[in-house]
N, C-alpha and C positions, 0 to 999 in steps of 0.2 A: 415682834412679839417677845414674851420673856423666854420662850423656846418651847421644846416640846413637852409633853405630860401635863399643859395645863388644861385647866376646864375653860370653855369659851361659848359666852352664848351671842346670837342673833337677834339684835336689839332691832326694835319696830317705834315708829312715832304715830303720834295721834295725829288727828286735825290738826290740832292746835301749835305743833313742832314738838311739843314734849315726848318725853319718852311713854310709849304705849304702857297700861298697866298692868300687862301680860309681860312685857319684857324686864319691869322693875320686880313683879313676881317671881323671875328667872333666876335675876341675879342675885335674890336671895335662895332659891334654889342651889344656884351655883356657887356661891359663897360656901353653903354646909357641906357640898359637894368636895371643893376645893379644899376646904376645911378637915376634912373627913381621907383625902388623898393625902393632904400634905401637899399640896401643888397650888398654882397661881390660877389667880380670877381672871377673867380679859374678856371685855365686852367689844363689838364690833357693830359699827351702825354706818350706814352706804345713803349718802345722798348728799345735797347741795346746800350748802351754810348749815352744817349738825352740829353747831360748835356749842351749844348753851345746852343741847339734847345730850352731846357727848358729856359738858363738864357733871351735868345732874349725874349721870349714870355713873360717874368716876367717884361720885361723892355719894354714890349709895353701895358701894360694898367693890367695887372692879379695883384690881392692881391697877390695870391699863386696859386703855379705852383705845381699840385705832377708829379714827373716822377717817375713812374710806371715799376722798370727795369728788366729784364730777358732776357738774351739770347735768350729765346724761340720767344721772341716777334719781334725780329732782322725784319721779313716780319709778314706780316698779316695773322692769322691764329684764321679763327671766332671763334672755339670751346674755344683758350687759350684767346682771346683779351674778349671775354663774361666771362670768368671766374675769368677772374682779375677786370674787371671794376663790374661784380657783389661783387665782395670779399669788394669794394670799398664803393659803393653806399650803400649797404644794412647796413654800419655804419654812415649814416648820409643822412637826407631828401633834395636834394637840390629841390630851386622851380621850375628850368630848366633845361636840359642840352641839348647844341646845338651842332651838327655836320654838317660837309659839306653836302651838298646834291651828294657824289661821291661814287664813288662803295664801299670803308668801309661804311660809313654811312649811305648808302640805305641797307647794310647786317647787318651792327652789332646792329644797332637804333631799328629795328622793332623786335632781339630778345631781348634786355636787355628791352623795354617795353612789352614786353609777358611774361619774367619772373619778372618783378617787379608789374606789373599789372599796368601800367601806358600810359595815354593818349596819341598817336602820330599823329603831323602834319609832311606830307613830301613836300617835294619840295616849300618849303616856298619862295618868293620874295619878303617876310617884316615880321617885328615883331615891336613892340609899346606897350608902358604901358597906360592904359587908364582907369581910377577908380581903380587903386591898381590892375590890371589885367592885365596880358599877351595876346594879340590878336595877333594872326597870319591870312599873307595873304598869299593865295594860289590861283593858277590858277585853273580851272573850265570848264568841258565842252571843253575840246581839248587846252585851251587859251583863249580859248572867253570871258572869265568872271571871276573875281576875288571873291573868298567866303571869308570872315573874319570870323575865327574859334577861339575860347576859350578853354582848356581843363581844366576838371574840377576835374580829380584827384592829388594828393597832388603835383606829380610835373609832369613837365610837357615835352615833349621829341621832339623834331624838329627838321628835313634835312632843313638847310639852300641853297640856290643855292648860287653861286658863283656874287661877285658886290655886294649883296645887303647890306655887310657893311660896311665900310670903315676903312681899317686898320689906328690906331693911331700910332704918332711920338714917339721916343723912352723915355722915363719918367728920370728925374732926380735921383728917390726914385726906383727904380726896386721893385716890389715884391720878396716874399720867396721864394725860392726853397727848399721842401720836396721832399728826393729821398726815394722810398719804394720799398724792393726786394718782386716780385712777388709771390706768392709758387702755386702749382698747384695739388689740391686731385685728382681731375678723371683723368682716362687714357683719353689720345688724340685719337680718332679716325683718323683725319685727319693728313696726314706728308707730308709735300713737299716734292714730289722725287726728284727734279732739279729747276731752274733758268735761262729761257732762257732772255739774252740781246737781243736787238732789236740794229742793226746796224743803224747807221746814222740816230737817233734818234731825230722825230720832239720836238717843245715844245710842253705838257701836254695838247690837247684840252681845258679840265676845264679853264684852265690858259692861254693859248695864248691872247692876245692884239688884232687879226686878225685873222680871220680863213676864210679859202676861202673852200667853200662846192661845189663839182656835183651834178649831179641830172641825171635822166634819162638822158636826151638830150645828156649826154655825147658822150653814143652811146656806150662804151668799154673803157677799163684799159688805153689804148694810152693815153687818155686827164687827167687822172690824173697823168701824168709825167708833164705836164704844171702845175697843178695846183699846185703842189709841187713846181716847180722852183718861182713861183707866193710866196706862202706861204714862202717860204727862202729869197727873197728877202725881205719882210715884216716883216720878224721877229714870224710867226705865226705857225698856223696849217691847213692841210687839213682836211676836214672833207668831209661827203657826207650825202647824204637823202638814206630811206631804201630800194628804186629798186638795185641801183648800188653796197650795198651790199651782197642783194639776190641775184644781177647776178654774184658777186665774182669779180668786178674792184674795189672794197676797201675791206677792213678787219673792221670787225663788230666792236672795236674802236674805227673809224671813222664816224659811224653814228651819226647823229642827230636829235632828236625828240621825240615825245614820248613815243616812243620804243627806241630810243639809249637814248643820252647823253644831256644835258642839257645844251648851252654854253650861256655866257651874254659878247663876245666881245667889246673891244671900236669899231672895225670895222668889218659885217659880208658882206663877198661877195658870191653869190649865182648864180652859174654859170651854166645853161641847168637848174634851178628848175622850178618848175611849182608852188610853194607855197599851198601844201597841209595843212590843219589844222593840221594835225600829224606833219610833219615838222616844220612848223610855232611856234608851245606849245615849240619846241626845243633851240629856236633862238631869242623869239622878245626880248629878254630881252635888245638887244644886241643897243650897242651905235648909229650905221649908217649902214644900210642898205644897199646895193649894191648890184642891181640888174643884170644878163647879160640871157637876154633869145630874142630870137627871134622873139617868139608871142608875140603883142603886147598887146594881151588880157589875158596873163598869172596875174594870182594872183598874185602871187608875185610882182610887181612891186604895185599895190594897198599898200604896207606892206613897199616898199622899201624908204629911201630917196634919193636914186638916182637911175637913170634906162638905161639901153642900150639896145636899142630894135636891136637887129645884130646875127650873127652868132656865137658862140662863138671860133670856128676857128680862124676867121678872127678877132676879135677883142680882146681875148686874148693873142695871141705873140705880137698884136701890143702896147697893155697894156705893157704888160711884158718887151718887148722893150725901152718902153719908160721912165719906170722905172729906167731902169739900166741906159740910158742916161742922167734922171737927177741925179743921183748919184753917177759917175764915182766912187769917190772916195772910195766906199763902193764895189769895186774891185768885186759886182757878190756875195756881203756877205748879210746880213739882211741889210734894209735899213731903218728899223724903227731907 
């Protein structure tokens, strides 16, 4: 690494090998960050052949990229991915190091700061330099209230949410890529036995553009075969509030709020919700609002920028309909 005081974030990949687009939001976070200290960029990504993942990310804003490589690392596995990012850290102080606010980063963040003895902010929706200091901002009280937090040991450790930074265009000058083989002293407790694929695989919540959520109202599994045709035409994801996947018409994935997942779509549509505070901390991050509830007095619509006060029966085939008719040409495909 360039040494210590620099900002350093926890690069994630898609499916596809590329860089997640939560982690290229990072590095333009940590860019202004690093910008803002006077200190170095340095992106760090763990896994098996990261070398085209590593060079993108060197050529979007990092001084230096280490890729971190071992076979073992191929999926996520907390006990080896803490044991190489400690092997890492414990030779040089950075002043921060950022991860996505997703299921690596809500597992791996909270133990590399228990073993390093170091301060954590999670679910952050900002960070800013202000007197030569790192301030993070986080929700509070279900969503209701935003707390500005400082951590005061030497560096400092934070879950980013997804939006809050704005990936940068690709750099003339790319940064270095440092590749370093992994080794690993303790035996592994934990082994993947298997790998199940998910068939006809929506896009990633985190990352979807559009995500169309249930809610109770739904009433049963039936209305979320609509919502899915809804979500494909759009280019997005289904998601749901936590009734509908206690009563088992969504897969715990698909939650949102918080107790699930966290999403900041350009577009959320929320279909039978009632806009509980729990749900709400899930979602407001999110660009535009879209309401479909019946009650006219439902919360939600207070939250929404736009509202349909109807059935959701009747007004989402005829949504859904009307969709495909203005987009013929998008043959029934995403129509974003």
């Amino acid at each position: 690494m360039e040494g210590s005081g620099s900002v350093v974030i926890l690069a994630e990949t898609a499916e596809s090998g590329a860089p997640a687009a939560i982690s290229l939001e990072l590095l333009g976070l940590g860019r202004d960050l690093a910008d803002g200290l006077g200190a170095d960029l340095s992106a760090v990504i763990l896994g098996s052949g990261m070398g085209d993942a590593a060079r993108e990310l060197a050529a979007r804003g990092a001084d230096e990229v280490i890729q971190l490589e071992h076979a073992s690392l191929s999926t996520y596995n907390p006990e080896l991915y803490q044991e190489a990012m400690l092997g890492l850290l414990k030779s040089f102080t950075p002043r921060v190091l950022l991860a996505g606010h997703t299921a690596m980063g809500q597992d791996l963040l909270p133990r590399l700061a228990f073993s390093l003895s170091c301060g954590l902010v999670t679910d952050c929706v900002g960070a800013r330099v202000e007197g030569g200091q790192i301030l993070f901002v986080r929700p509070v009280y279900g969503g209701n209230a935003l707390a500005t937090q400082r951590v005061t040991t030497a560096t400092a450790m934070a879950t980013v949410r997804a939006r809050v930074g704005e990936a940068k265009a690709p750099t003339a000058t790319p940064g270095e890529v440092k590749v370093i083989e992994a080794s690993f002293a303790a035996p592994v407790r934990l082994e993947p036995k298997g790998r199940e694929t998910l068939e006809d695989r929506e896009c990633p919540l985190e990352e979807a553009p559009v995500v169309v959520s249930g809610g109770r109202g739904m009433g049963g599994e039936e209305g979320f075969a609509l919502l899915r045709e809804l979500a494909s035409l759009l280019g997005g994801a289904v998601g749901a509030s936590r009734p509908p996947v206690d009563s088992g018409w969504a897969p715990s994935t698909c939650q949102v709020g918080i107790t699930g997942k966290v999403v900041a779509p350009d577009i959320y549509i929320a279909v039978a919700i009632s806009g509980s505070t729990q749900h709400l901390s899930g979602m407001s991050e999110a660009g535009k609002i879209v309401a479909i509830n019946k009650d006219p007095d439902a919360y939600i619509f207070k939250v929404s920028d736009y509202g349909v006060v109807g059935d959701w029966k009747q007004v989402l085939p005829a949504f859904t309909a009307a969709l495909r008719e203005a987009a013929p040409e998008q043959g029934g495909a995403r129509w974003a």
